[in-house]
N, C-alpha and C positions, 0 to 999 in steps of 0.2 A: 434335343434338336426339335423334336414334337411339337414340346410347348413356344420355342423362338417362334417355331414355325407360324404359329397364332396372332402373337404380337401386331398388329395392323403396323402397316408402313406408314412413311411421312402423306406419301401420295396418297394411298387411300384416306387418312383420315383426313385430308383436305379433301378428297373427292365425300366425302359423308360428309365434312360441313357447306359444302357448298351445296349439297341435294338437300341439306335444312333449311339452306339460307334463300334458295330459291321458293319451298315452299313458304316458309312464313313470309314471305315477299309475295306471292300468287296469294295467299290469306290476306295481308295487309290490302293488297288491293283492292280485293273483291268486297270485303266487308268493310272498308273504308269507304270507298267510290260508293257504295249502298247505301250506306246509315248517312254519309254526307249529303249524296242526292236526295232523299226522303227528306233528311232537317231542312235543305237550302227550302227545296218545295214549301215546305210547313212554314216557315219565315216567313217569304213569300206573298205566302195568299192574301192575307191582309191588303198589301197594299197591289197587288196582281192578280185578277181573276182569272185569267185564261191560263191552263196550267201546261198548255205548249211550250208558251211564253214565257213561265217559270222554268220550265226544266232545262228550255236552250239556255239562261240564264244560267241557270247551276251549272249545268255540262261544262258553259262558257269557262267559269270561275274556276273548276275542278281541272280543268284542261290549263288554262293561262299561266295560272298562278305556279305549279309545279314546272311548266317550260320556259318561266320567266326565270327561276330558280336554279334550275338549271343552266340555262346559260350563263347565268353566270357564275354559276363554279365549276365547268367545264374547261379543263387546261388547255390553256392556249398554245402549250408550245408542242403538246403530244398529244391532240383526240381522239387517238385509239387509244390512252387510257382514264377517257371519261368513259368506255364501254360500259352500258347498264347503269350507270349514273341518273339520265331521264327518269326510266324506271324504280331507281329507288328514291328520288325525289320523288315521286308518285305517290309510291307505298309507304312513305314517311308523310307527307303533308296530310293524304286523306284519314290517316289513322291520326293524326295530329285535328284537324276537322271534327273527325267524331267524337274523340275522344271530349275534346272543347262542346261539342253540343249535349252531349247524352252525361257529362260528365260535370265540367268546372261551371256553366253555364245551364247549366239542366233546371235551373229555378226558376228561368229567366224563360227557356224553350220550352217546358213541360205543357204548360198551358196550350201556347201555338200547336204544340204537337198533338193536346190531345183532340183540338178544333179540326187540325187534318185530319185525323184519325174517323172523326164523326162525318167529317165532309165526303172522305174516302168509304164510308161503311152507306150513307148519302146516294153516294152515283154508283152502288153496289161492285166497289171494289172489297171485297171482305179480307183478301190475304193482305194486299198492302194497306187497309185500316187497321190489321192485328199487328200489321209489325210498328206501325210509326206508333200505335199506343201503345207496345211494349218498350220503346224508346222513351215515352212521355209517363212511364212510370203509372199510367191508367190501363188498367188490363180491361174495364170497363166502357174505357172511352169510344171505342169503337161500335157498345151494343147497338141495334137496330133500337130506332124510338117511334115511334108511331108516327106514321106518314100522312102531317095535316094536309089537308088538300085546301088549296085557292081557286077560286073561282072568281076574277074582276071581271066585273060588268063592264061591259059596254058604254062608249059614249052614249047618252040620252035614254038609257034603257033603264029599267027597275032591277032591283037586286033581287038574283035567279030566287024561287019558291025551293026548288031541289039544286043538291049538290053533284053536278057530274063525277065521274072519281076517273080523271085520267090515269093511268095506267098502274090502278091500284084496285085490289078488291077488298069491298068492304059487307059487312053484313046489313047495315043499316040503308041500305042505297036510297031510302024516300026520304030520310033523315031532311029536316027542313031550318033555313037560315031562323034565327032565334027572333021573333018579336021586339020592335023597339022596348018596350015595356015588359019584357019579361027575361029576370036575368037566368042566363042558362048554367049558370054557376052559383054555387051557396059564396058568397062575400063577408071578410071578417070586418067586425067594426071598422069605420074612417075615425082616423084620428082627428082634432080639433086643429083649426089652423091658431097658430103659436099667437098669443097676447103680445111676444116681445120678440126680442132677435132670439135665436137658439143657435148654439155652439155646430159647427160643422159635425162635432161626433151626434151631438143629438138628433139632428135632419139625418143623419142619416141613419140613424136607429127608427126613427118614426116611418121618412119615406122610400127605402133602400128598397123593401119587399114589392113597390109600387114598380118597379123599374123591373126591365125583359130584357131576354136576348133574344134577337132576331138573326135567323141562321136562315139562311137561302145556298140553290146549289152556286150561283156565280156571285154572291156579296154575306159580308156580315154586319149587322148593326145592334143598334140601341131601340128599344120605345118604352113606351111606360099607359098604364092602366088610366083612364081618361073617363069610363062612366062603370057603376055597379052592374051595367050588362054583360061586360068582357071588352069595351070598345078601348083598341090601344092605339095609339097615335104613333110615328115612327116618321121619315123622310119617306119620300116618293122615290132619289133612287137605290136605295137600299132591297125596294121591293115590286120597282118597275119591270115588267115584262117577263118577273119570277113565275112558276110554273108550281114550285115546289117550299114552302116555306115551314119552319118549326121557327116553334118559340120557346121558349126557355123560362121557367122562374124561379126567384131567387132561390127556395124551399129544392133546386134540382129538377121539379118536376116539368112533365112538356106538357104544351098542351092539345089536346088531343084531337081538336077541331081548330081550323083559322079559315078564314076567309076575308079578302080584300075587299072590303065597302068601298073606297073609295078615293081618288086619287088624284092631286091636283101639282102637275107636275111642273107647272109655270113657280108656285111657291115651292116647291118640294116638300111636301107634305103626303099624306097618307095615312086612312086609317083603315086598323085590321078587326076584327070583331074573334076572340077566342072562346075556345070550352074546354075548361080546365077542373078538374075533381074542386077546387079551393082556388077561387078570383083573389090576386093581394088586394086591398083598399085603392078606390079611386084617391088621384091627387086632384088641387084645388088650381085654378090654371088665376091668376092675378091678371089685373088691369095692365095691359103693356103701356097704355100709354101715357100710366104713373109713371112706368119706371124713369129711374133718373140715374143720369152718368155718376159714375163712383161709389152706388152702392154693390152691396156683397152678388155675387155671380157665383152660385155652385153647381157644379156637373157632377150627374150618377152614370158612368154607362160602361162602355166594355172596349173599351182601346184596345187595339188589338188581340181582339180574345179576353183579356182579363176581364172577367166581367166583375161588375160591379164597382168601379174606381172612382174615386172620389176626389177632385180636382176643386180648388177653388180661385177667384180672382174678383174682379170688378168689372162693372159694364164701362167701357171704356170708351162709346158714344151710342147714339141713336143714326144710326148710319144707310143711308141711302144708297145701293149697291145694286147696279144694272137695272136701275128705276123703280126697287121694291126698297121698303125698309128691312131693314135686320137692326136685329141687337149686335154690337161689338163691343167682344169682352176680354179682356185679359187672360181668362180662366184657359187652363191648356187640356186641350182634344186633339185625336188622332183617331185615325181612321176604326170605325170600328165604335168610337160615338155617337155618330151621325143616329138620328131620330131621338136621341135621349135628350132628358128633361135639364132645362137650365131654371136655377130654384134661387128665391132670394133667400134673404135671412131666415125669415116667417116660416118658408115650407110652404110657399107660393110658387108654381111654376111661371115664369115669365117668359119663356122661350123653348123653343126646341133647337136642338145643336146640330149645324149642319153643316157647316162649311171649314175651309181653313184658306186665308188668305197667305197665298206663297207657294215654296214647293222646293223643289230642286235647286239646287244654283239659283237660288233668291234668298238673299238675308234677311228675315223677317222672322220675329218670334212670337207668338204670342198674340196675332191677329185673326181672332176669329170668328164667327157669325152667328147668329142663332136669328130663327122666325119666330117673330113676337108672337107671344100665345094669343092676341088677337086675333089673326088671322085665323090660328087652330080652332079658337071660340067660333068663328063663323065658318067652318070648315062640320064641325060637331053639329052645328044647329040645321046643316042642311043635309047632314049626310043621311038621314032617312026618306027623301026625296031621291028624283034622276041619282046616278052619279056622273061625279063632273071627271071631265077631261081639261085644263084648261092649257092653252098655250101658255109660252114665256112670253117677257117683258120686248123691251127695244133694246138699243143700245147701252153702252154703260151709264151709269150716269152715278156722279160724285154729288154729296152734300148731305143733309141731316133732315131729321124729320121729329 
């Protein structure tokens, strides 16, 4: 009778599986709703700076989708016994979410994620940068890098003698802006500009190492190495009204000093001046106003995070866009190119990549802009002078140049 006595009943052991079935449900939630929220965020950024703005987004999606779900497989003829149904649509889609980010999809997210993770370690978040780069499979991703500091001058004023270091301590504090003429970096040979066309793998074995990422706290972009001093060219607004910017080179390494020379915000342009242990080689910037529609259009830059991506197309006209020229090209960019180098055949820079014609709920592919390296040319040859501020154009204006 002892031993019957032990036996668990029908009730009890429906009472033990439902105190399991509740917790892995309260587990399911918790770390689903988390690893969901964090990847939505990390997606995200790219094309959202403001990360309020991202999160109400995620919450949005995270909340909708499961009580979209739900209603409708909620019996209609007895809703006392859809009881707990919301909730386990909950606890099934967000572990469904995560599972999809960190999992089937993790080759595709890992990058993005490791970009949070840097941007989170960035605005000194350290616990949620160690978790989104344990998600991204970078346990590294989130170390602290060395906090270049910018300094943009002033409208009509000379570029500062000394570097302020807002809210950083440094030991070099008189540390001084590097001489036009003297490079603050040791630079490896420049390669020759190509006699003939060269295949897309070989431009970009030559000028891959030329090309940067540019991490700011509110934008990420593209530039690329423009003189054997450190001067790199980039878009204006990738690095307007930044406070805090890192650069990236291909070799992994940061660089360890930046500073904003100069800034012409009507063209969108911008150049940074870096100090880095090892400068990659300057590129060679081509006559824009050789270029001619239909030849080769290649882009090096960092689409959403990936950096260094290699895109190609054709210029697809000389196009006149709210009264300036740009190059339009076939070649496909996304957010996250912006200031990177558009190259012809040669291994010539003809442009810088800056825009994308379209958007949401607009069917257009493949329409997009780059400022003719002319402009960059006469942007280079005055930036050791004032620096400029300059306004925009006028209205739109259609046609060709």
């Amino acid at each position: 009778m002892a031993a019957a006595d032990s036996v668990p009943t029908t009730g009890e052991r429906r009472t033990v599986f439902s105190a399991v079935r509740r917790f892995v449900k309260v587990v399911a939630l918790v770390v689903g709703f988390g690893v969901s929220l964090l990847c939505l965020m990390a997606l995200g950024r790219p094309l959202i700076d403001s990360a309020w703005i991202r999160l109400g987004i995620a919450v949005f999606v995270l909340v909708v989708v499961p009580l979209v779900l739900s209603a409708r497989l909620l019996p209609k003829d007895d809703p006392a016994r859809g009881r707990g149904l919301p909730t386990d649509v909950m606890a099934v889609t967000w572990m469904g979410f995560a599972l999809a980010f960190a999992g089937v999809l993790r080759s595709v997210t890992s990058p993005m994620l490791a970009a949070e993770a840097r941007a989170l370690a960035a605005e000194d978040h350290p616990a949620l940068a160690a978790s989104v780069a344990f998600l991204s499979a970078d346990s590294d991703a989130w170390a602290p890098v060395p906090a270049p500091v910018v300094v943009a001058a002033a409208a009509g004023s000379n570029v500062p003698a000394t570097l302020p270091v807002p809210g950083a301590e440094r030991e070099d504090k008189d540390a001084s802006v590097p001489d036009a003429g003297v490079a603050p970096s040791a630079a490896p040979s420049r390669p020759e500009i190509a006699a003939s066309d060269l295949s897309p793998a070989e431009l970009f074995r030559r000028w891959a190492p030329s090309v940067v990422s540019i991490q700011a706290d509110g934008s990420r972009g593209t530039g690329f190495v423009v003189s054997d001093d450190g001067l790199v060219a980039t878009n204006s607004h990738v690095v307007h009204d930044e406070r805090r910017i890192s650069v990236k080179l291909m070799d992994g390494s940061w660089a360890t000093e930046v500073w904003l020379v100069a800034e012409d915000e009507g063209r969108d342009l911008a150049l940074l001046r870096i100090r880095a242990s090892s400068l990659p080689p300057s590129v060679f910037l081509a006559d824009s106003d050789e270029v001619a529609v239909g030849e080769s259009a290649i882009s090096i830059g960092n689409p959403l995070g990936l950096e260094h991506t290699l895109t190609e197309g054709i210029v697809s006209s000389r196009r006149l866009h709210r009264g300036l020229p740009f190059i339009q090209m076939s070649t496909p960019i996304s957010p996250g190119n912006s200031g990177g180098p558009l190259f012809n055949a040669r291994g010539e820079v003809i442009g810088v990549s800056t825009a994308t014609i379209g958007g949401f709920f607009i069917d257009a592919q493949n329409l997009n802009l780059a400022v003719p390296s002319g402009a960059l040319a006469e942007m280079i040859a005055a930036d050791h002078g004032p620096a400029q501020r300059v306004g925009g154009g006028g209205g739109d204006t259609t046609g060709t140049w």
